[in-house]
C-alpha positions as CSV (number, residue, x, y, z in Angstrom):
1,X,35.9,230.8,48.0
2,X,33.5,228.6,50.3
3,X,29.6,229.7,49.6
4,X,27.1,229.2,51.7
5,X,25.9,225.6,51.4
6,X,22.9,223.5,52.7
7,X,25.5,221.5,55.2
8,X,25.6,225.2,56.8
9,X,21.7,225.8,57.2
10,X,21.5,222.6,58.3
11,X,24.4,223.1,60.9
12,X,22.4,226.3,62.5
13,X,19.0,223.9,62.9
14,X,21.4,220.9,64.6
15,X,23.1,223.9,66.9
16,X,20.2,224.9,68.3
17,X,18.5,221.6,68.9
18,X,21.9,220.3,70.7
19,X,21.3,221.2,74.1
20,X,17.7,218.9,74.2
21,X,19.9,216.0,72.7
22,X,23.1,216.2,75.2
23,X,20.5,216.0,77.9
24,X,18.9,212.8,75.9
25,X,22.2,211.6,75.5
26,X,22.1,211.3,79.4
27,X,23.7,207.0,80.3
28,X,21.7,207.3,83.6
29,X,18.4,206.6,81.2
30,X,17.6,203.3,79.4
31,X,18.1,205.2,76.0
32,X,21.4,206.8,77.0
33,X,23.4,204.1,75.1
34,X,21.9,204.4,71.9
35,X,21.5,207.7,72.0
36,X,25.2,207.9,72.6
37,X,25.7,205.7,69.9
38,X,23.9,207.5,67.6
39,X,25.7,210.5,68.2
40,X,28.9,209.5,68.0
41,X,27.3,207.9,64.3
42,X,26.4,211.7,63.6
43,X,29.8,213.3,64.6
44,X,31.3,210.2,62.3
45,X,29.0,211.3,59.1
46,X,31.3,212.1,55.9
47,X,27.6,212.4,53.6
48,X,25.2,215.1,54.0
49,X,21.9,213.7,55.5
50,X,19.5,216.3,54.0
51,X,18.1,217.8,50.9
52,X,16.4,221.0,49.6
53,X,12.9,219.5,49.9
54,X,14.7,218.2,54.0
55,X,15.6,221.9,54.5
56,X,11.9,223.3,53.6
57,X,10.2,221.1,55.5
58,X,12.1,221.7,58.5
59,X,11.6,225.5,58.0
60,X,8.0,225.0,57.5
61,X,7.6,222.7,60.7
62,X,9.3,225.7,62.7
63,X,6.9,228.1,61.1
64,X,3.8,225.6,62.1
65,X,5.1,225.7,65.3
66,X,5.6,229.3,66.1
67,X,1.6,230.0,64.3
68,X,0.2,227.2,66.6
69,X,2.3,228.7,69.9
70,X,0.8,232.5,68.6
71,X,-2.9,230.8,68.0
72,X,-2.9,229.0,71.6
73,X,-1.9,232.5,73.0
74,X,-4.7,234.5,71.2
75,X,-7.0,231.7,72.6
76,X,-5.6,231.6,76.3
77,X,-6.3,235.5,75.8
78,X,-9.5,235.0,74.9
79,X,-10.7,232.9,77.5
80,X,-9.4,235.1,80.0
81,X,-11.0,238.2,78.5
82,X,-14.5,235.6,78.8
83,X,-14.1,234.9,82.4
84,X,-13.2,238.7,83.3
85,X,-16.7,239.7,81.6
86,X,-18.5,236.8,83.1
87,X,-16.8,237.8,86.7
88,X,-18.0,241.4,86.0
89,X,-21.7,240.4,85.2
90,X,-22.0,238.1,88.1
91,X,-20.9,241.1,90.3
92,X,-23.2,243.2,89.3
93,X,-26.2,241.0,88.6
94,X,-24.9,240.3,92.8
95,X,-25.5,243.9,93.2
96,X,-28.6,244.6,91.4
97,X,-29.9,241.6,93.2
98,X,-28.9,243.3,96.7
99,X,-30.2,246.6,95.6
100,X,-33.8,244.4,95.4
101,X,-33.6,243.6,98.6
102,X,-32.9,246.2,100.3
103,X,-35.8,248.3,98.6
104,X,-37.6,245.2,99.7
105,X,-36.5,246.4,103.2
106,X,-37.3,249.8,102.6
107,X,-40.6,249.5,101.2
108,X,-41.4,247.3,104.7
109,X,-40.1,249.8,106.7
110,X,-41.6,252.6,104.8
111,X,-45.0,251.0,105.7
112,X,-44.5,251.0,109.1
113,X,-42.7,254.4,109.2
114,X,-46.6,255.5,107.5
115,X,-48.1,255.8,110.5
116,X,-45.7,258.2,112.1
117,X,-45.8,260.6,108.7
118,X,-45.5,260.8,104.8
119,X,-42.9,263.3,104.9
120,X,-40.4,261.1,106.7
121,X,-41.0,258.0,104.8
122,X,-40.0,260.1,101.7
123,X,-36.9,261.7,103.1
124,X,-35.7,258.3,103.8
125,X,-36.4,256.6,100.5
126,X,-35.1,259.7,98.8
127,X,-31.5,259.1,100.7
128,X,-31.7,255.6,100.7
129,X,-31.5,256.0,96.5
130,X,-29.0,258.3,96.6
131,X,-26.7,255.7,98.7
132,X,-27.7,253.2,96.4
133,X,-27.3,255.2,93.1
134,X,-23.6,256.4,95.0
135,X,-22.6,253.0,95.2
136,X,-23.7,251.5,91.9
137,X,-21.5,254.2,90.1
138,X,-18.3,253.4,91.8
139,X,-18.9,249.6,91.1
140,X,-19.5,250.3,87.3
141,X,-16.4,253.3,87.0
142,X,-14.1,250.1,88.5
143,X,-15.3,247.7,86.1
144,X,-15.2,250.2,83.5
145,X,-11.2,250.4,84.3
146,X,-10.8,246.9,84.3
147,X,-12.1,246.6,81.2
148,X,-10.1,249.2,79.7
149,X,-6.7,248.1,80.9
150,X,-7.6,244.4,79.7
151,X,-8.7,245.8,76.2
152,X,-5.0,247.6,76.3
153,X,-3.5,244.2,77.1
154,X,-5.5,242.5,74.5
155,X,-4.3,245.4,72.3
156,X,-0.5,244.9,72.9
157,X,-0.4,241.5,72.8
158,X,-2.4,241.3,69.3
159,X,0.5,243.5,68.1
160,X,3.5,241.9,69.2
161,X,1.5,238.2,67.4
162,X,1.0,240.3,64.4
163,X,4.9,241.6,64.8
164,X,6.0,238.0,65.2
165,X,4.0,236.7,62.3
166,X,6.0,239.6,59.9
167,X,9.1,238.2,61.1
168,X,8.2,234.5,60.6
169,X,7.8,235.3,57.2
170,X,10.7,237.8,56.9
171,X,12.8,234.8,58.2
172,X,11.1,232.3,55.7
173,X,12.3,234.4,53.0
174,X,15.5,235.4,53.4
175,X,16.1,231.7,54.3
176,X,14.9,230.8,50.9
177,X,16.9,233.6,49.3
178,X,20.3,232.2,50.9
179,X,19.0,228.6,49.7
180,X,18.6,229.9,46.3
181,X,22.3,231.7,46.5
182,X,24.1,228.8,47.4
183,X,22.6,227.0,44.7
184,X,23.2,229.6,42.2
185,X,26.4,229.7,39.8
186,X,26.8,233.2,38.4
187,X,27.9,235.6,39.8
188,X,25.8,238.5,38.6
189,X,22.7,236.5,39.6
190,X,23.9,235.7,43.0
191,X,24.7,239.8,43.3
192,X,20.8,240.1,42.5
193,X,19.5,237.7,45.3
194,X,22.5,239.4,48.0
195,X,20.5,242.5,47.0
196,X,17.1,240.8,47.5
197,X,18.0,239.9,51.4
198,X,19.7,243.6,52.0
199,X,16.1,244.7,50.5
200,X,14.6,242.9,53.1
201,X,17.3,243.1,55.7
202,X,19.0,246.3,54.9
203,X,23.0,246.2,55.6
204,X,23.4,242.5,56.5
205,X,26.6,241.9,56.6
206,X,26.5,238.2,56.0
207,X,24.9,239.6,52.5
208,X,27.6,242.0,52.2
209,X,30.4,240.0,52.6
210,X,29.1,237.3,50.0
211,X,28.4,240.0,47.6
212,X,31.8,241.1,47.7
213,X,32.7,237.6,46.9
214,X,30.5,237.7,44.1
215,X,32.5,241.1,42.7
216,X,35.6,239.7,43.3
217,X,34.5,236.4,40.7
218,X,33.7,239.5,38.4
219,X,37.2,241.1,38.9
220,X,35.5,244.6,40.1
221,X,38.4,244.2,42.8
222,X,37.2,248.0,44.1
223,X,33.7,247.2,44.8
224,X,34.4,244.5,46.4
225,X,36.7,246.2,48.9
226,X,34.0,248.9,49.3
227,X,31.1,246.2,50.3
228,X,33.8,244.6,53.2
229,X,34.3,248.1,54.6
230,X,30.7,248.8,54.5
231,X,30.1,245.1,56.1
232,X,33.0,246.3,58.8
233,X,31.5,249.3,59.2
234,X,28.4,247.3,60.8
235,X,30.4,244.5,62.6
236,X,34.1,245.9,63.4
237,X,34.6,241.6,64.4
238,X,33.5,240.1,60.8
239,X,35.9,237.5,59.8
240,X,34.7,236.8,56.2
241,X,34.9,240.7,54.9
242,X,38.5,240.4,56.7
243,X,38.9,237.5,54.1
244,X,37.6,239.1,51.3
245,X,39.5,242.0,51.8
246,X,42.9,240.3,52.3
247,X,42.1,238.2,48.7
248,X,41.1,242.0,47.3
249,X,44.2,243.6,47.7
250,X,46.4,240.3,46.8
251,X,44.6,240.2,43.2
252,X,45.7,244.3,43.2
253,X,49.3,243.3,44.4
254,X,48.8,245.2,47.8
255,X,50.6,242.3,49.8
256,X,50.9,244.0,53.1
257,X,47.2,245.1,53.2
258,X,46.4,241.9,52.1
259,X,48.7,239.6,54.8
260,X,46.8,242.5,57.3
261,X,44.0,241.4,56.8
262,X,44.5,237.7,55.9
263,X,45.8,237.3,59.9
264,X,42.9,239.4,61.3
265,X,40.7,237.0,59.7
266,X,42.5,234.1,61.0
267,X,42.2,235.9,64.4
268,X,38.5,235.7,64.7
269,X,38.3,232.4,63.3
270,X,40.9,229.6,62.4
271,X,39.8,228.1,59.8
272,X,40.7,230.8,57.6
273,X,43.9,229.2,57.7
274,X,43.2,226.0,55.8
275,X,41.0,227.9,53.7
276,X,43.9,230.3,52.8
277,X,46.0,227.4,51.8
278,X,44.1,226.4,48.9
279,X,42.9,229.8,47.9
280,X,43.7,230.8,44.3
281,X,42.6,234.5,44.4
282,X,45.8,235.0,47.1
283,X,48.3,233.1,44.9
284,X,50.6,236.6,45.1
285,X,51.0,235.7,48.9
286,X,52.4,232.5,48.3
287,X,55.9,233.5,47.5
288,X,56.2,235.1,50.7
289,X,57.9,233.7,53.8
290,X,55.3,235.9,56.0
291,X,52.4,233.9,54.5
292,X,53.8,230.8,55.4
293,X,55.1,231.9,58.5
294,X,51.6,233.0,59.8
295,X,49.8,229.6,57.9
296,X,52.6,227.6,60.0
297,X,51.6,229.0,63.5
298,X,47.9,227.2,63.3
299,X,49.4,224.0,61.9
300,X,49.6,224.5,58.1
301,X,52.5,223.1,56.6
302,X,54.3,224.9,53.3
303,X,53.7,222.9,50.8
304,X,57.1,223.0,47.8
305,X,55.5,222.1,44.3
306,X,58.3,220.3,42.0
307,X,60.3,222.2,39.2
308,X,59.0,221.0,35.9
């Protein structure tokens, strides 16, 4: 059975740089050549480039990557929230400043208005405040919104940082988990770190599948079968529990169940094939012409071993 190796890990980092390097790879640039060059050198490789300590440190430069992206957020966010409250004091240090003047006003008029009578000088100070006290409310209610709503935002976003931190590390782990699995040679303690992930990732089928493969090295044939319909269950399209369930019911002799499900595997992905070829847990399928009948449409040869 294949487990998952570092060459895989590794695999998912190179796929999701490659579009940046195709563009690099560009012969309209002065690097283009080499750059070419070099990846046809990487396409050539036959040696794995990389190491445990290769793998961590790559995971941990992501991880520094995503924290700094988060921290320059919170800051940009920050700054905003600095230059709305210095926006709103300005504004109203503009309008207490235009309230002093116009009492200013008042207070000249009102001493010209004292010849003509008290009474009137005071009915018109008395409305003049109330226009002004009208008008300084609504200023500070619409600030007061604005400042809400941006305290909502601030709210929100701090969430989703805090949200993506948890799944930075949730990631981490479970990465280090499948590091440890592939690394791992029993089966009963690569059972323990399958459950570990589906602890942290409940019902992954990837975790599922492997487990299964772990039961099936334990010859609990039924438990495996169980944990690829449960992986099925949760992605009808999963090649590997299509795999392990065809090797499943070859070790129980169940040979049309198990070429089923051997050529539904090999319909979502191909490589099934050679890996059928050389499989020892369906050794039952080999005497049958349907087995290398359906090996034989994607280019697999039957392969006669000599009497003794």
């Amino acid at each position: 059975m294949r487990g998952l190796t570092l060459r895989t890990l590794l695999l998912a980092c190179l796929l999701a740089a490659a579009p940046a390097f195709a563009a690099d790879t560009d012969q309209s640039t002065p690097d283009g050549p080499r750059l070419q060059k070099l990846s046809e050198t990487i396409e050539t490789l036959d040696k794995p480039m990389y190491s445990p300590f290769t793998e961590r440190y790559l995971l941990d430069e992501v991880r520094q990557l995503r924290m700094d992206y988060e921290r320059l957020r919170s800051e940009l966010m920050n700054r905003y929230s600095r230059t709305e409250l210095n926006m709103a004091d300005r504004s109203v240090r503009y309008m207490t400043d235009a309230v002093t003047y116009f009492f200013y006003l008042i207070a000249g008029a009102s001493s010209i208005l004292l010849l003509v009578g008290y009474n009137s000088v005071k009915d018109i100070k008395a409305k003049a405040q109330h226009l002004v006290t009208e008008e300084v409310n609504e200023l500070v209610k619409t600030y007061e919104t604005r400042l809400k709503g941006l305290e909502e935002v601030l709210r929100t976003k701090s969430d989703e940082i805090s949200e993506n931190a948890d799944a930075i590390e949730k990631t981490q782990e479970i990465h280090a988990l499948w590091l440890r699995a592939s690394q791992e040679q029993n089966p009963k303690n690569k059972i323990a770190i399958y459950d570990q992930i589906m602890a942290i990732r409940p019902l992954d089928t990837e975790a599922l599948t492997y487990k299964a493969d772990a039961a099936l090295e334990l010859h609990q044939i039924q438990w495996a079968i169980n944990l690829c319909e449960l992986a099925l269950q949760q992605n009808p399209q999963h090649g590997h529990a299509f795999y392990q369930l065809a090797c499943a019911h070859a070790l129980q002799e169940s040979l049309d169940l198990a070429m089923s499900y051997l050529e539904q595997a090999i319909q979502q992905a191909s490589h099934y094939a050679e890996d059928a070829k050389d499989e020892p847990l369906l050794e039952n399928l080999r005497g049958s012409d349907p087995y290398w009948q359906l090996l034989a449409r994607h280019g697999i040869e039957r392969e006669f071993k000599p009497k003794a």
